[in-house]
N, C-alpha and C positions, 0 to 999 in steps of 0.2 A: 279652558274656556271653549265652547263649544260655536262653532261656527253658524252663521246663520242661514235660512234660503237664500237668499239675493246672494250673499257672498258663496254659498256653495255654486250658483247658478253663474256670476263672474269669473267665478277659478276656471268651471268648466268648460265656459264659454272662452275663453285663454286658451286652455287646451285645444280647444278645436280651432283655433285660429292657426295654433304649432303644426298643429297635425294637417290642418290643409294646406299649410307652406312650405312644409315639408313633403306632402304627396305631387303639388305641385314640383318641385326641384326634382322630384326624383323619375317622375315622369319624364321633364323634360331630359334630363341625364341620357333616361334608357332612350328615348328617341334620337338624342344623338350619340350613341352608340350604334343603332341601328345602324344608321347613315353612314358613319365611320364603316361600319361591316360593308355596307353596300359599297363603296367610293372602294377600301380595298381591294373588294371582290373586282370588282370593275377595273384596278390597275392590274390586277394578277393577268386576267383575260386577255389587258393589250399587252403585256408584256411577254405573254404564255406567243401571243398571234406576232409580234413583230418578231421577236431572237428567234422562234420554233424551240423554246426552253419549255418543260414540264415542270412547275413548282409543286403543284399538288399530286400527290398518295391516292392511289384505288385501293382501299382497303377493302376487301375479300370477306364477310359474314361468316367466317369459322370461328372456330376456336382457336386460341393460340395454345402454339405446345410449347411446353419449357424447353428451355434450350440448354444442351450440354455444359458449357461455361459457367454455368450458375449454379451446378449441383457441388455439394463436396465430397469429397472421397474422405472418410474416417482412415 
Protein backbone atom coordinates (compact mmCIF):
# COMPACT_ATOMS: atom_id res chain seq x y z
CA UNK A 1 0.00 0.00 0.00
CA UNK A 2 1.44 3.00 -1.01
CA UNK A 3 1.79 6.02 1.05
CA UNK A 4 0.13 9.19 0.51
CA UNK A 5 1.47 13.13 0.14
CA UNK A 6 0.36 14.38 3.56
CA UNK A 7 1.80 11.25 4.98
CA UNK A 8 4.97 11.28 3.03
CA UNK A 9 5.15 15.21 3.90
CA UNK A 10 4.63 14.06 7.90
CA UNK A 11 7.42 11.17 7.91
CA UNK A 12 9.53 13.84 6.52
CA UNK A 13 8.71 16.56 8.35
CA UNK A 14 9.67 13.99 11.62
CA UNK A 15 12.90 13.63 10.11
CA UNK A 16 13.75 17.00 10.19
CA UNK A 17 12.74 17.61 13.56
CA UNK A 18 15.54 14.36 14.50
CA UNK A 19 17.81 15.95 12.50
CA UNK A 20 17.56 19.36 13.99
CA UNK A 21 17.78 17.88 17.41
CA UNK A 22 20.25 16.23 16.75
CA UNK A 23 22.55 19.06 14.97
CA UNK A 24 21.42 21.12 17.83
CA UNK A 25 23.12 18.50 20.68
CA UNK A 26 26.00 18.00 18.69
CA UNK A 27 26.70 21.51 18.26
CA UNK A 28 26.29 22.08 21.67
CA UNK A 29 28.80 18.95 22.45
CA UNK A 30 31.52 20.52 20.15
CA UNK A 31 31.21 23.86 21.85
CA UNK A 32 31.89 22.37 24.99
CA UNK A 33 34.58 20.61 23.95
CA UNK A 34 36.03 23.64 22.75
CA UNK A 35 35.83 25.19 26.30
CA UNK A 36 37.20 22.04 27.85
CA UNK A 37 40.34 22.55 25.30
CA UNK A 38 40.49 26.21 26.32
CA UNK A 39 40.07 25.68 30.56
CA UNK A 40 42.93 22.87 29.91
CA UNK A 41 45.10 24.84 27.95
CA UNK A 42 44.72 27.66 30.41
CA UNK A 43 45.63 25.08 33.48
CA UNK A 44 48.68 23.82 31.59
CA UNK A 45 50.00 27.51 31.30
CA UNK A 46 49.66 28.26 35.18
CA UNK A 47 51.07 25.18 36.06
CA UNK A 48 53.78 25.42 33.20
CA UNK A 49 54.39 29.33 35.11
CA UNK A 50 54.01 28.43 38.96
CA UNK A 51 56.54 24.73 39.30
CA UNK A 52 58.72 26.23 36.07
CA UNK A 53 57.62 22.33 34.75
CA UNK A 54 57.57 22.03 30.83
CA UNK A 55 54.39 19.69 30.04
CA UNK A 56 54.32 20.21 26.36
CA UNK A 57 56.70 18.83 23.29
CA UNK A 58 58.29 21.38 20.52
CA UNK A 59 57.96 19.21 17.79
CA UNK A 60 60.43 19.98 14.95
CA UNK A 61 58.63 19.73 11.06
CA UNK A 62 61.06 16.92 9.85
CA UNK A 63 60.67 13.77 9.03
CA UNK A 64 60.98 11.12 11.42
CA UNK A 65 63.62 8.45 10.70
CA UNK A 66 63.03 4.90 12.05
CA UNK A 67 64.72 3.98 14.60
CA UNK A 68 67.05 1.08 15.08
CA UNK A 69 64.99 -0.90 17.69
CA UNK A 70 62.24 -1.59 15.49
CA UNK A 71 64.06 -3.06 12.56
CA UNK A 72 64.64 -7.09 12.53
CA UNK A 73 67.55 -8.76 11.73
CA UNK A 74 66.59 -12.07 9.60
Amino acid sequence: MSKTPEQKILELEAKIKLLEKQKTRAEHRAERADNKVIIFDMLLDMAEKEYNIRFRKNYKPELSTPSKKNTKKH
